[in-house]
C-alpha positions as a Python dict, from the first residue, in 0.01 Angstrom:
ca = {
    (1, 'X'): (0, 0, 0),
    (2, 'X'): (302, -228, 59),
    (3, 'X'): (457, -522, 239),
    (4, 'X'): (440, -532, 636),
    (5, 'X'): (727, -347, 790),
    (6, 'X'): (749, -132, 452),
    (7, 'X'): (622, 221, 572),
    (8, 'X'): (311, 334, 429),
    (9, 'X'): (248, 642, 286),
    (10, 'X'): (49, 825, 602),
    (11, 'X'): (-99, 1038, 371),
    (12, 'X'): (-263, 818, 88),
    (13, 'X'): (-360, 648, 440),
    (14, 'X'): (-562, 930, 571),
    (15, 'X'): (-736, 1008, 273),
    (16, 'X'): (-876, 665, 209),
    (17, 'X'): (-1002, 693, 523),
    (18, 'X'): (-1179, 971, 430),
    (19, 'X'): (-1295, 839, 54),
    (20, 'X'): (-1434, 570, 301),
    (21, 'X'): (-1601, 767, 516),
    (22, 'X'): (-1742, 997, 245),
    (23, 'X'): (-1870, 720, 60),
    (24, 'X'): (-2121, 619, 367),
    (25, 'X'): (-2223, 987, 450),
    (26, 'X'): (-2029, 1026, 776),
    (27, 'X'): (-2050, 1341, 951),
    (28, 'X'): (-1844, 1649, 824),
    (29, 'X'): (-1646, 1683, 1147),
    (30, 'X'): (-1502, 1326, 1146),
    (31, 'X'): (-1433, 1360, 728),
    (32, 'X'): (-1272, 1688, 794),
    (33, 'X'): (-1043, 1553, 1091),
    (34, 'X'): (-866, 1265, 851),
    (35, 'X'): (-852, 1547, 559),
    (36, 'X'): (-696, 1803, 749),
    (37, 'X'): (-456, 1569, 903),
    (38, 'X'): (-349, 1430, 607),
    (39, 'X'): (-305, 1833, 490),
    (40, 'X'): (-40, 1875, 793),
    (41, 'X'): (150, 1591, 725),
    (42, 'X'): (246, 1646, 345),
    (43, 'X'): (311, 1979, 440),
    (44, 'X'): (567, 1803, 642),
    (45, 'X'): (937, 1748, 563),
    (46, 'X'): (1067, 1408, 549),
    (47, 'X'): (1284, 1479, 863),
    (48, 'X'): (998, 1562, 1096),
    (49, 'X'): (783, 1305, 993),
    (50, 'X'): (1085, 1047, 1056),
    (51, 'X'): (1148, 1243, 1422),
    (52, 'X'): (748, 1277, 1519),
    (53, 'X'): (748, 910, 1422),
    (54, 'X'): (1034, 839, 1687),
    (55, 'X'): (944, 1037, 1953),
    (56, 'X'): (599, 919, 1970),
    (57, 'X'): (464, 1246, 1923),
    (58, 'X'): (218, 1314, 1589),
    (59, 'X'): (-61, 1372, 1846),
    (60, 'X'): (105, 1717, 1934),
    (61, 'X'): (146, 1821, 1560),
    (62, 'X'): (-82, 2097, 1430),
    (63, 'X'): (-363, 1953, 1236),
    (64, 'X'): (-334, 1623, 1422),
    (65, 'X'): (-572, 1429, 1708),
    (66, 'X'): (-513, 1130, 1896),
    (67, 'X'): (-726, 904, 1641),
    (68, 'X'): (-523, 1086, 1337),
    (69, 'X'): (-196, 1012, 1502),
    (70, 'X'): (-296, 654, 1565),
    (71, 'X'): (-340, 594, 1176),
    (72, 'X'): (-35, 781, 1138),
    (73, 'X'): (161, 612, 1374),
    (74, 'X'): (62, 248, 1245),
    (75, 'X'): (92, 340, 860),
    (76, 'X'): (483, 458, 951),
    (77, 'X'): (548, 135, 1142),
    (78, 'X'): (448, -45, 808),
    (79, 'X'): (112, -204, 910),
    (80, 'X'): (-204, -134, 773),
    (81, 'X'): (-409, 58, 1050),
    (82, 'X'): (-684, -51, 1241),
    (83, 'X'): (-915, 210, 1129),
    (84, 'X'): (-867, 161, 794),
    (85, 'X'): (-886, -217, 811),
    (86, 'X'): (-1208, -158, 959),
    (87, 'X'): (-1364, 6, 695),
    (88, 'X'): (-1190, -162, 435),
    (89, 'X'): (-1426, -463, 572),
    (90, 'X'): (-1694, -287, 646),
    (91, 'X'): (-1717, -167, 265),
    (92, 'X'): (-2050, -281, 75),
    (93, 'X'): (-2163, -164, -264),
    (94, 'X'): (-2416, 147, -173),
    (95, 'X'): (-2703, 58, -398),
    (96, 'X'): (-2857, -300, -459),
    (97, 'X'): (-2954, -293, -810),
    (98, 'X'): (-2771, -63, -1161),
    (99, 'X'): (-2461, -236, -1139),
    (100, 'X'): (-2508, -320, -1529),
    (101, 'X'): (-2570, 41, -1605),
    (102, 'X'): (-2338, 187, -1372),
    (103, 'X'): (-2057, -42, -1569),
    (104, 'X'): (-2142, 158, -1876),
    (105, 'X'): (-2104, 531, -1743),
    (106, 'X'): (-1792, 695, -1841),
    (107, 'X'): (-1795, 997, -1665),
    (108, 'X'): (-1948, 1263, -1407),
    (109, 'X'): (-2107, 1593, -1562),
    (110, 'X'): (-2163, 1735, -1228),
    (111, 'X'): (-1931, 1787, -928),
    (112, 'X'): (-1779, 2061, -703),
    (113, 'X'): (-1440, 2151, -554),
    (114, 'X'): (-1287, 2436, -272),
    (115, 'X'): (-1294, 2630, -567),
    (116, 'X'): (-1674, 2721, -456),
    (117, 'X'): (-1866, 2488, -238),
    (118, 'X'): (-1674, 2152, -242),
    (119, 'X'): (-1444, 2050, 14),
    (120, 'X'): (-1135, 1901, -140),
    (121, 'X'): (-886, 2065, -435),
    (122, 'X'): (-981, 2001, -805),
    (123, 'X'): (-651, 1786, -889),
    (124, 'X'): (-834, 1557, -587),
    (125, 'X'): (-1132, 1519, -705),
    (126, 'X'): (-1044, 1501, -1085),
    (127, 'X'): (-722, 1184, -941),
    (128, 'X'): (-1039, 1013, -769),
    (129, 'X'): (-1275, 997, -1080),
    (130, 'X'): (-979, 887, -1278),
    (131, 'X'): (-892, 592, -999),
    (132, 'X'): (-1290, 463, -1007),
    (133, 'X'): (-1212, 428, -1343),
    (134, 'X'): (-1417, 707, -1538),
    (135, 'X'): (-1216, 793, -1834),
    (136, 'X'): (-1334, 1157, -1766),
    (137, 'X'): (-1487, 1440, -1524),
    (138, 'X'): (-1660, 1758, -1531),
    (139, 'X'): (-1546, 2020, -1277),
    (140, 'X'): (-1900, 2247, -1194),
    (141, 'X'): (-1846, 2440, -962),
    (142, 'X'): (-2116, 2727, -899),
    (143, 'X'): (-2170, 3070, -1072),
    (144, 'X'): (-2134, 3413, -908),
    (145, 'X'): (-2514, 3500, -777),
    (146, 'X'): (-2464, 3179, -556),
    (147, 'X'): (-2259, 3411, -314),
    (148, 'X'): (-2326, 3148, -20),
    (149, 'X'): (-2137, 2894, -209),
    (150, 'X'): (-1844, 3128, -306),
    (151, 'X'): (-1936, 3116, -669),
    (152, 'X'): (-1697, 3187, -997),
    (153, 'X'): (-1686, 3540, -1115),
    (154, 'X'): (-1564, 3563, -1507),
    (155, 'X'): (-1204, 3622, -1365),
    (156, 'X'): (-1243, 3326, -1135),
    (157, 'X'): (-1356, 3075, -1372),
    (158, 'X'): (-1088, 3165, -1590),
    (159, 'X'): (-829, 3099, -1321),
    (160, 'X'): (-967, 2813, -1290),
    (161, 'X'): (-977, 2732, -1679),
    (162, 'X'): (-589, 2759, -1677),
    (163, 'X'): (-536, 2487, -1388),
    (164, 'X'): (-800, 2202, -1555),
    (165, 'X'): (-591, 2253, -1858),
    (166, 'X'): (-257, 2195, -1676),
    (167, 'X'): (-429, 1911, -1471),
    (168, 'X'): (-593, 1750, -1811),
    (169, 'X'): (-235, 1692, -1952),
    (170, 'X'): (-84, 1567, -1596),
    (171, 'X'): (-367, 1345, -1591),
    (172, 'X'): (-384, 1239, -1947),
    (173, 'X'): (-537, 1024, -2122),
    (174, 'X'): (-831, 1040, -1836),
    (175, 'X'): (-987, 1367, -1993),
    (176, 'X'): (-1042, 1712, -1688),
    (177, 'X'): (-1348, 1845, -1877),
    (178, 'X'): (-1431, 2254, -1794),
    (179, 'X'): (-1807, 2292, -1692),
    (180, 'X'): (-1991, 2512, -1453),
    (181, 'X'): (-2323, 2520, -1256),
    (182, 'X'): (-2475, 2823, -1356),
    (183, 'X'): (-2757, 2974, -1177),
    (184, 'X'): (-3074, 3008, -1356),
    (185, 'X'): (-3192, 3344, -1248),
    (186, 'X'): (-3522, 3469, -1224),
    (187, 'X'): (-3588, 3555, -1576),
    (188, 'X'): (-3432, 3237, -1728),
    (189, 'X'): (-3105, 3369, -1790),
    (190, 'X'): (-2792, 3220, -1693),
    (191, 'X'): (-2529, 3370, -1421),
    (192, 'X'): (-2241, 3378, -1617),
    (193, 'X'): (-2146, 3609, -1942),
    (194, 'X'): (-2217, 3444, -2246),
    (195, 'X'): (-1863, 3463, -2364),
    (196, 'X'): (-1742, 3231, -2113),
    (197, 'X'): (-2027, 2952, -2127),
    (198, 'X'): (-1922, 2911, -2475),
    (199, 'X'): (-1572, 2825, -2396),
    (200, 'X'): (-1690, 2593, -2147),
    (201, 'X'): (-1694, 2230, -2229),
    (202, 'X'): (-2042, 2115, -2040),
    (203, 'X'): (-2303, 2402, -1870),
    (204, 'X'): (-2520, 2263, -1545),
    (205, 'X'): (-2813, 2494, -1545),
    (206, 'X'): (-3012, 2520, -1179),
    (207, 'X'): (-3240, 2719, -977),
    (208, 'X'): (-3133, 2759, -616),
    (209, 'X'): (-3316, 3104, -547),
    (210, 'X'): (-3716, 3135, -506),
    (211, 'X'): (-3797, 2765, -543),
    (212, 'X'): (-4143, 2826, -389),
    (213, 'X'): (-4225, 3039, -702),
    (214, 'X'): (-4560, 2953, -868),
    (215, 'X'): (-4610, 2692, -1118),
    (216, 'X'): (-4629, 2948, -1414),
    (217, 'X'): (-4314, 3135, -1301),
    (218, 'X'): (-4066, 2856, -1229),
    (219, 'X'): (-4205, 2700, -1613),
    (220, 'X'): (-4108, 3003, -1785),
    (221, 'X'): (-3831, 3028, -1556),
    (222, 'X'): (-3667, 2683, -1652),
    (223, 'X'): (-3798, 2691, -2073),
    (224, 'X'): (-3567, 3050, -2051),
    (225, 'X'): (-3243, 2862, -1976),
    (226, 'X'): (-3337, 2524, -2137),
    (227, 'X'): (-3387, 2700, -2460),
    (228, 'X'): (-3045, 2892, -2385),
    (229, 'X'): (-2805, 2723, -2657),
    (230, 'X'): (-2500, 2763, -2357),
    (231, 'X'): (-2727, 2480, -2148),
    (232, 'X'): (-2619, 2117, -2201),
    (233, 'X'): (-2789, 1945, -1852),
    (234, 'X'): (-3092, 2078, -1614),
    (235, 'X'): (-2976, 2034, -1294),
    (236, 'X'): (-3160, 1921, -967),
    (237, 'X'): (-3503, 2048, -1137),
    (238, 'X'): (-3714, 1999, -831),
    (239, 'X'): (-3484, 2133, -617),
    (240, 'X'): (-3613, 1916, -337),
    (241, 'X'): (-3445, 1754, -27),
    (242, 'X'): (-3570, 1457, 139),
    (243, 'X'): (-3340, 1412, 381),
    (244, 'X'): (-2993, 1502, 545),
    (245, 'X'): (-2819, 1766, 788),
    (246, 'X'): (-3016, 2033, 563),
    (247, 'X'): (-3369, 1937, 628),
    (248, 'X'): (-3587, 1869, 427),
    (249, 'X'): (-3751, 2059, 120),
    (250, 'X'): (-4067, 2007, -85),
    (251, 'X'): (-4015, 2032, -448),
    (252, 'X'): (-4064, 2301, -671),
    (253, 'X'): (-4359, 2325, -882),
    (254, 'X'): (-4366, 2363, -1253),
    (255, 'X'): (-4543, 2211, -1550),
    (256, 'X'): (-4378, 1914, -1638),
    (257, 'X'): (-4505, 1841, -1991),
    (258, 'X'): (-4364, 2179, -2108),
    (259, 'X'): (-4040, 2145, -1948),
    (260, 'X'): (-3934, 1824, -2055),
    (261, 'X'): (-4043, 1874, -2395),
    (262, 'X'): (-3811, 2203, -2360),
    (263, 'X'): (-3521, 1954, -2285),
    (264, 'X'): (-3640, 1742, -2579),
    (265, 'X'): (-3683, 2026, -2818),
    (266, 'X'): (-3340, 2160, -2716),
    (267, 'X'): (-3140, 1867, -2676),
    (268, 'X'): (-3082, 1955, -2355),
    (269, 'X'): (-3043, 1633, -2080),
    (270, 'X'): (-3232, 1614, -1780),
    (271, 'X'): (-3033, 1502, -1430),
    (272, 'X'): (-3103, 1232, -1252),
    (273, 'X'): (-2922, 1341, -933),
    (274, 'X'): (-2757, 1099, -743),
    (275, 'X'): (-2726, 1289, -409),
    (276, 'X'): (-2954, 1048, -138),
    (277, 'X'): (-3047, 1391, 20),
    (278, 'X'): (-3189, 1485, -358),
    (279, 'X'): (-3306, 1191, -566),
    (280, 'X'): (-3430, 1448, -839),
    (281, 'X'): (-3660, 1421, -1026),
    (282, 'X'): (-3861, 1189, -779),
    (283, 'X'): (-4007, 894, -949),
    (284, 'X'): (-4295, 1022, -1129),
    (285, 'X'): (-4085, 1305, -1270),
    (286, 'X'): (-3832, 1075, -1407),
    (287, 'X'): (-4085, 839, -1549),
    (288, 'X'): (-4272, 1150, -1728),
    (289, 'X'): (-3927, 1253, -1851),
    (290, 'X'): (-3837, 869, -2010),
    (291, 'X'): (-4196, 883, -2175),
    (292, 'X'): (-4150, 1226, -2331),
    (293, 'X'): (-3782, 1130, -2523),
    (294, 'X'): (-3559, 1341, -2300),
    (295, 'X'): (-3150, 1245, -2267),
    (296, 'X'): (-3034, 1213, -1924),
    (297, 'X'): (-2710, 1260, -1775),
    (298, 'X'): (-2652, 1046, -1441),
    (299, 'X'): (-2446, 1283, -1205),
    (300, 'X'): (-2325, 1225, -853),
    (301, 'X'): (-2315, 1632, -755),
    (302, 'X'): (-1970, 1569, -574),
    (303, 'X'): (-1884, 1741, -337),
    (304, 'X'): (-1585, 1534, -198),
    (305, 'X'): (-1423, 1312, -326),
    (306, 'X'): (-1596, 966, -154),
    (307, 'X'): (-1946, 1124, -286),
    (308, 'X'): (-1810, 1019, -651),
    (309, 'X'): (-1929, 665, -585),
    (310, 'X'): (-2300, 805, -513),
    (311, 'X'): (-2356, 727, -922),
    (312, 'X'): (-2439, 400, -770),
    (313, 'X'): (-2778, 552, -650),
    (314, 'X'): (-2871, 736, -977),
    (315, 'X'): (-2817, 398, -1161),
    (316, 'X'): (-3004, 180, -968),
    (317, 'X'): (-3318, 434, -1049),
    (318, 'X'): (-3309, 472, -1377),
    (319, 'X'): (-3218, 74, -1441),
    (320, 'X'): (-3499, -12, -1272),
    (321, 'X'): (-3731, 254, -1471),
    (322, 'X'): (-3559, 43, -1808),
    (323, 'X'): (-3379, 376, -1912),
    (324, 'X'): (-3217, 302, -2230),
    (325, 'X'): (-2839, 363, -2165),
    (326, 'X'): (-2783, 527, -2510),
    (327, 'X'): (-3018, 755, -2393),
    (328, 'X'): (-2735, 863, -2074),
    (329, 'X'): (-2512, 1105, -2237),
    (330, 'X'): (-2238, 1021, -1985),
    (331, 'X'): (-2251, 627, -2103),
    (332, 'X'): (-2107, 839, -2445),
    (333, 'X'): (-1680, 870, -2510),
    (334, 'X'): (-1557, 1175, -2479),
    (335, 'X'): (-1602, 1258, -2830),
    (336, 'X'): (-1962, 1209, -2854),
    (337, 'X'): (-2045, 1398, -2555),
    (338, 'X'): (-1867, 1694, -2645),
    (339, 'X'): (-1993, 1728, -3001),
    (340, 'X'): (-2383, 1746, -2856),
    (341, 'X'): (-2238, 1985, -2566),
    (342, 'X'): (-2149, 2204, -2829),
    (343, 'X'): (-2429, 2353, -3027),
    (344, 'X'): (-2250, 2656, -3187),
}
């Protein structure tokens, strides 16, 4: 970030911090604390930054604590802080196998921003796939049923259309792909009008509603929006949690052998979710999945930007299962993936 007694950029400070602390599952509050700080500083013009930075006095700026204005304080005086030192040591590669397959993925079919559930911007999320190096990024955030996760009415997602085409050329030639993760309603439709999955570049198809449905029910459920030719990737299929600040949840059941043949049949890629809370489909799942000729897509469900490194976790699953990489869609360039995306 520059030589000692250079000033560092307090911002670019604050958010590494929170990459870093997003990366190891920290708790919301502390993630939030370094976000929002770094908010309220580049909000702030050059002259009160220099006079804050004078006077001592960051800790009494809106948006900042006393640990915030530490980091801000060093980063000014041109010295890397403490903090950040610390867990620049502390760093350690989150999973201990898939390193060979996670060097082959290009790219992140599944992720969220404040544009529905997600807590930092697009254009952050979209900068941070491009720095780990994907050479592209699918923006997913949730359809309109999902009211609890402020999900994209038409007019919404359209907005949002315009500003991942704005942000694809800024950030070019690192490619902003359009998706969404539609809800897969109770009759195996999708939440979103037709006309508006088709101009989308990758679909995310879940269930997030009645997940305690029968076995017959959910099947039909999920072969209704598998066979949809808008769906690209089934999402989370289980729907399960295992762990985290949500509790936990027991998977959903549904006939296996029919649904991944579905995905087969349809060319549609199952998820191996990368979320630790998730780790969907659970083992047996997956394996059934490999056996019956179903494409995967390795996603991290983002929903910050540190969580982008949580591919790490998806990889060392299905390398140890032997998945056949060619079988990933998002080991694929660009132009592969989005010719089998689009199915007419």
């Amino acid at each position: 970030m520059g030589d000692a007694g250079e000033p560092l950029d307090p911002v670019a400070v604050l958010r590494e911090i929170g990459f870093l602390l997003e990366r190891t599952r920290a708790d919301t509050y502390r993630v939030r604390a370094y976000r929002g700080a770094a908010d309220a500083v580049e909000a702030m013009p050059a002259e009160e930054r220099a006079k804050r930075q004078v006077e001592g006095s960051w800790a009494k700026a809106s948006g900042v604590g006393p640990k915030t204005a530490t980091v801000i304080t060093q980063a000014m005086a041109g010295r890397v802080p403490d903090y950040l030192q610390q867990l620049r040591d502390d760093r350690e590669p989150l999973a201990g196998g898939g390193a060979g397959l996670r060097s082959k993925i290009r790219g992140d079919l599944h992720t969220h921003s404040t544009w529905s559930d997600g807590g930092s911007p697009v254009e952050e999320m979209m900068a941070t796939a491009r720095a780990l190096g994907h050479e592209y990024c699918v923006i997913t955030d949730h359809s309109p049923r999902l009211t609890v996760a402020h999900g994209l009415s038409p007019e919404r997602l359209e907005e949002q259309m315009a500003l991942t085409a704005r942000l694809g050329q800024e950030l070019a030639p690192f490619r902003v792909l359009q998706g969404i993760e539609v809800d897969i309603l109770e009759d195996g439709g999708l939440d979103q009008t037709d006309a508006m999955l088709a101009r989308l570049d990758v679909v995310v198809a879940s269930v997030h509603s009645k997940l305690r449905s029968d076995s017959e029910t959910m099947t039909h459920r999920m072969v209704g929006a598998i066979a949809n030719k808008r769906t690209n990737v089934l999402g989370h299929c289980t729907g399960r949690l295992i762990e985290g600040s949500r509790g936990t949840r027991p998977q959903s059941v549904f006939d296996a052998e029919v649904v991944f043949e579905a995905c087969r049949t349809f060319d549609v890629a199952v998820e191996i979710n990368s979320r630790p809370e998730r780790r969907d489909p659970p083992t047996r799942l997956l394996q059934q999945a490999i056996d019956a000729g179903c494409l995967f897509s390795i996603d991290t469900d983002a929903h910050a930007p540190g969580q982008l490194e949580f591919l790490a976790y998806g990889c060392e699953r299905a390398e140890a299962l032997g998945l056949d990489p060619d079988r990933i869609v998002n080991t694929w360039d660009v132009d592969r993936l989005l010719a089998w995306a689009d199915k007419g």
